[in-house]
Structures are given as C-alpha cells and as structure tokens.
C-alpha positions as CSV (number, residue, x, y, z in Angstrom):
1,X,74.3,82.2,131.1
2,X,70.7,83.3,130.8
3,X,68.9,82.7,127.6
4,X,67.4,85.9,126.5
5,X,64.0,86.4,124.7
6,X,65.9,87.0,121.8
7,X,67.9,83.8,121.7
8,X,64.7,81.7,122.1
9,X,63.1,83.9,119.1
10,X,66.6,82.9,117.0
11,X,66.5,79.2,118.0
12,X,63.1,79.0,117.1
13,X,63.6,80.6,114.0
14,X,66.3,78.6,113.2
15,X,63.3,76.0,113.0
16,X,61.6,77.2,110.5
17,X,59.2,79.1,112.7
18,X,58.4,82.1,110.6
19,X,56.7,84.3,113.6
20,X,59.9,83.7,115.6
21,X,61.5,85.5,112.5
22,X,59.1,88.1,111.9
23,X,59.3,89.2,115.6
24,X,63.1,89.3,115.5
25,X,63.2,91.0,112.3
26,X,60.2,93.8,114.4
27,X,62.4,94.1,117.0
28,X,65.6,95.0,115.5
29,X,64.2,97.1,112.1
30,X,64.3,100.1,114.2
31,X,68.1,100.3,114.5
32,X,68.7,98.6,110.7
33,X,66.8,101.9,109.9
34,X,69.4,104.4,111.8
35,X,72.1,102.4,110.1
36,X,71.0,102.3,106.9
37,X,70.3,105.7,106.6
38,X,73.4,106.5,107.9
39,X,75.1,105.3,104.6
40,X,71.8,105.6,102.2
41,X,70.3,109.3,101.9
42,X,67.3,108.0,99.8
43,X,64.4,106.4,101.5
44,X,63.7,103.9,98.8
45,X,67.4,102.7,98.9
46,X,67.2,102.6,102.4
47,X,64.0,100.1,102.3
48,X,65.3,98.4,99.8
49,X,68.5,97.7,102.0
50,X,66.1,96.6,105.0
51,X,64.7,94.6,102.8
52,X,67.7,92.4,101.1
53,X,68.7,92.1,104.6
54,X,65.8,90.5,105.6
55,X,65.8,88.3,102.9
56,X,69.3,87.4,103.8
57,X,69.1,86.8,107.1
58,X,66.1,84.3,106.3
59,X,67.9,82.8,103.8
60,X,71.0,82.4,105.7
61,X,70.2,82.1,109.5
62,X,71.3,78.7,109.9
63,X,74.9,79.5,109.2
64,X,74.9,81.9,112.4
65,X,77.1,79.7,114.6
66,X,76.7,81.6,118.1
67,X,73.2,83.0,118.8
68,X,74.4,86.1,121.1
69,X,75.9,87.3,117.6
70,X,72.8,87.8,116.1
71,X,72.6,91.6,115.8
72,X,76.1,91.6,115.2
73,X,75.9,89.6,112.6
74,X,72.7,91.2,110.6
75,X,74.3,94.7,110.9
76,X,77.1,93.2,108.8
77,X,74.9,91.9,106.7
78,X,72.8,95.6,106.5
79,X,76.3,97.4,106.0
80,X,77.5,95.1,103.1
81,X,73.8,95.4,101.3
82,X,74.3,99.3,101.5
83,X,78.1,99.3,100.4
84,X,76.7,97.2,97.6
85,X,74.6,99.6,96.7
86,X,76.6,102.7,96.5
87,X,78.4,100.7,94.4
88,X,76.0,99.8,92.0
89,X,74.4,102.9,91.9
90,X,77.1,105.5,93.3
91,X,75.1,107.2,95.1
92,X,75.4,111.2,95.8
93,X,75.0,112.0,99.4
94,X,73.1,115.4,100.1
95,X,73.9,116.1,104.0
96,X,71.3,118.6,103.8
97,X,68.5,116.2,103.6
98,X,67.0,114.7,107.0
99,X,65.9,111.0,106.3
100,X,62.2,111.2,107.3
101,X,61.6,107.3,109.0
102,X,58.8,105.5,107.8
103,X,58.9,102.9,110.6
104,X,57.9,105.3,113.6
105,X,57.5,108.2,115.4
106,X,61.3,109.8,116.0
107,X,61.4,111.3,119.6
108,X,63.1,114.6,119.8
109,X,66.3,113.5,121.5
110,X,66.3,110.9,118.9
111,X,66.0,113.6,115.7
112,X,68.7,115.8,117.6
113,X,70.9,112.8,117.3
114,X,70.2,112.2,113.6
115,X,71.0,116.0,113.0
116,X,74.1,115.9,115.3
117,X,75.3,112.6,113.1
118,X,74.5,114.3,109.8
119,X,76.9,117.0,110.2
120,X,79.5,114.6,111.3
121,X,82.7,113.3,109.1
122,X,81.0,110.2,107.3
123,X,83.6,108.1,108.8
124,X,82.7,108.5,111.8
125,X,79.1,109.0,111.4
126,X,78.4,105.4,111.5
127,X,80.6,104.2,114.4
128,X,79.2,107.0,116.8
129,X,75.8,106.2,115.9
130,X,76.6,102.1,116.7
131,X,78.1,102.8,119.9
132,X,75.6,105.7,121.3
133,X,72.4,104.9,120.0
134,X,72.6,101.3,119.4
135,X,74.7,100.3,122.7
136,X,77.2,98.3,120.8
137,X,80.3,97.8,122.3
138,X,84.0,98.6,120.4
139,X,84.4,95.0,120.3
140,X,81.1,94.2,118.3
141,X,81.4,97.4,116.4
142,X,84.9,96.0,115.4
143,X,83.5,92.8,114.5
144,X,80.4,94.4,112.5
145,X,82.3,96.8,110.8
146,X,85.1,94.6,110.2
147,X,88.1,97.2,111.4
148,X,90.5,96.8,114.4
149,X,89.3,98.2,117.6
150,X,91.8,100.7,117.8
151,X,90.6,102.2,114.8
152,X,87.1,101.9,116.3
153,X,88.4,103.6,119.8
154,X,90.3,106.6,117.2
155,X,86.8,107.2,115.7
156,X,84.7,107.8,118.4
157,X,87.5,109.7,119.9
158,X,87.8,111.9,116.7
159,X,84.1,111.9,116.2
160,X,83.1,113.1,119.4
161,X,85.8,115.9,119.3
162,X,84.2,116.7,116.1
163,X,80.7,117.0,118.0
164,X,82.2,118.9,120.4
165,X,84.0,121.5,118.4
166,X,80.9,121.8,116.8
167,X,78.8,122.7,120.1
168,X,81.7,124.7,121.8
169,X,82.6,121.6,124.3
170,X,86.1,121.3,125.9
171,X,87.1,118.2,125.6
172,X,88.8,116.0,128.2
173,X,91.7,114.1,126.3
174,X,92.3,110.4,126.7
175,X,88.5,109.3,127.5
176,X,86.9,106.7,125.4
C-alpha cells in the first residue's frame, strides 16, 4: 500500500516534529471548520472547538494506532468537543444565521451547500455534509460518528429526500 503525504506528515509527527503537525492540522482545518459549524452556530464556539481539538490531537497522537485513521479519528475528536459544548453551554441554534468562515474564501458551490445543509433536519445535516463534501465513506462516517451504518445509509437516504423535496426533485427509491 502506498504511503501517502499525509501518513509521512503523521509518522513524523508522531516524533515530535512540530511542523509535521502544524501542516496536518493546515491541511485538514478546512473541513474541521464545515463540521463544527455544522453543530456550533457561533463563530467563537466554533474556534474554540477547532482549537481543543487541536490541542487534543497534539496531546494525544500517539494513541492513534493505524495512521490511515487519522481524519477519522480527529473528526471524532472535533464532534465530541462540540457535543461537549452544547452541553456546557446549551446552546440555541438560529438556522437563520450563515456561519461566515474565517479560515478562507467560500466558493459559490461551496456556500450553496452550506445553505442547502442549513435548512436540513439536524440529524442529517452532519452525515450529508461528511459524505458529500468531505468524501467520507458510510463506513468511516459510521466509525466517526459512532452509529451503525445502516443508520448512516437511512440518513443520507432521508436527508437527501429532504433536499429533494425541497428543490422539487423526484427521487429514485432504493439508491444510496
């Protein structure tokens, strides 16, 4: 199996080598943003999420058994740091309020999306958005997210539906 640039980054990492981190934590920051605000509506909370995750993940890397897992694994840790903090803080959610991103320029298919997942049933919001814009498959989502894959499968399926309903799509039963 080939060793891709982000397995040498994670190996080195695992080191000690601080750049190695810093670039792995660049590369992926993008896509902890999307999920973060997918739970989080406030930009602070969401930074501050980004943030214990980091920390976290610096803290913890040597525990991560099997490389490949990587992003797997520091989604998990991303979703549990913004469960914790609904907890803590119970957070309202105002589904009228577009996250502005701090960490770049959105593209316009990419700000469709994020208006497409807003009006979406929170349940799925979250699922959709790991499997289409993050390329996750229902097996890591299932991992990440900690639910069987069937219920994965059942919530794209039922979140897409909603999409469609919402656009004036027919939609084609039994795809995933």
């Amino acid at each position: 199996m080939e060793t891709t640039m982000n397995e040498v980054l994670i190996r080195k990492a695992k080191k000690g080598d601080k750049d190695a981190f810093c670039r792995l934590m660049d590369e992926n920051v993008q896509s902890m943003y999307k999920i973060a605000a997918a739970y989080l509506k406030n930009d602070e909370d969401v930074a501050d999420a980004i943030q214990d995750t980091i920390l976290s993940c610096y803290e913890n890397l040597k525990s991560l058994k099997q490389n490949r897992y990587f992003k797997t694994w520091m989604i998990r840790i991303l979703i549990n740091k913004c469960k914790d903090m609904i907890q803590k803080k119970k957070l309202v959610t105002y589904t009228d309020q577009m996250p502005e991103t701090p960490f770049h320029e959105e593209e316009y298919a990419a700000m469709e999306w994020a208006q497409v997942l807003e009006t979406l049933d929170s349940k799925y919001r979250l699922v959709v958005l790991l499997y289409y814009m993050e390329g996750f498959s229902v097996r890591e989502i299932s991992d990440a997210l900690d639910m069987k894959e069937s219920t994965v499968k059942s919530r794209l399926h039922r979140g897409r539906k909603q999409i469609a309903e919402m656009y004036g799509y027919e939609v084609k039963e039994g795809r995933v």
